[in-house]
C-alpha positions in Angstrom: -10.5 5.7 -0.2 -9.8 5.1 -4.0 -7.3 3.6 -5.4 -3.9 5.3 -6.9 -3.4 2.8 -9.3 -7.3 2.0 -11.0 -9.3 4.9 -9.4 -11.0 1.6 -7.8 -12.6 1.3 -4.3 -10.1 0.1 -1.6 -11.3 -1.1 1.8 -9.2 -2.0 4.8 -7.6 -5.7 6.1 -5.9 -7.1 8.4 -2.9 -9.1 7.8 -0.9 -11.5 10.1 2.7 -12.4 10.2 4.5 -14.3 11.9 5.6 -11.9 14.8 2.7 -9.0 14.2 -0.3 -8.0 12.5 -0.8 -5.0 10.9 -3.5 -2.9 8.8 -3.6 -1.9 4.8 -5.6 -0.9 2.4 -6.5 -3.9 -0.5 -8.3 -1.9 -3.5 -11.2 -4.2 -4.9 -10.6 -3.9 -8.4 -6.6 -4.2 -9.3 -5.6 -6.0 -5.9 -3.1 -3.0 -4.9 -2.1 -3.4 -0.9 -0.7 0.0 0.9 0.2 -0.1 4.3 2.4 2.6 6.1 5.7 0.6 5.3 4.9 0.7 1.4 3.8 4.4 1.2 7.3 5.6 3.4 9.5 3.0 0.7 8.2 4.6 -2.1 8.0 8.4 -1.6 11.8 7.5 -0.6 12.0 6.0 -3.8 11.0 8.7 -5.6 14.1 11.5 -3.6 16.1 8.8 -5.5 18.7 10.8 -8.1 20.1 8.4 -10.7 22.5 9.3 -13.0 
């Protein structure tokens, strides 16, 4: 998977909280995280009319 931000490589981790884990993807180069929750909040974000 490449990254949207850099174009850089992204591999996937594991992160713990304090009730669950869950999966993401952590790109190598710029540090960008995207899980499931992040990708829903922002194509949301982006239906968003302002003005």
């Amino acid at each position: 998977m490449t990254c949207p931000r850099c174009k850089g490589r992204m591999f996937a981790e594991k992160y713990y909280d304090f009730v669950r884990s869950f999966d993401a993807w952590k790109c190598t180069c710029c540090g960008e995280v995207l899980d499931p929750t992040i990708l829903a909040n922002r194509a949301r974000r982006h239906d968003l009319f302002l003005g």
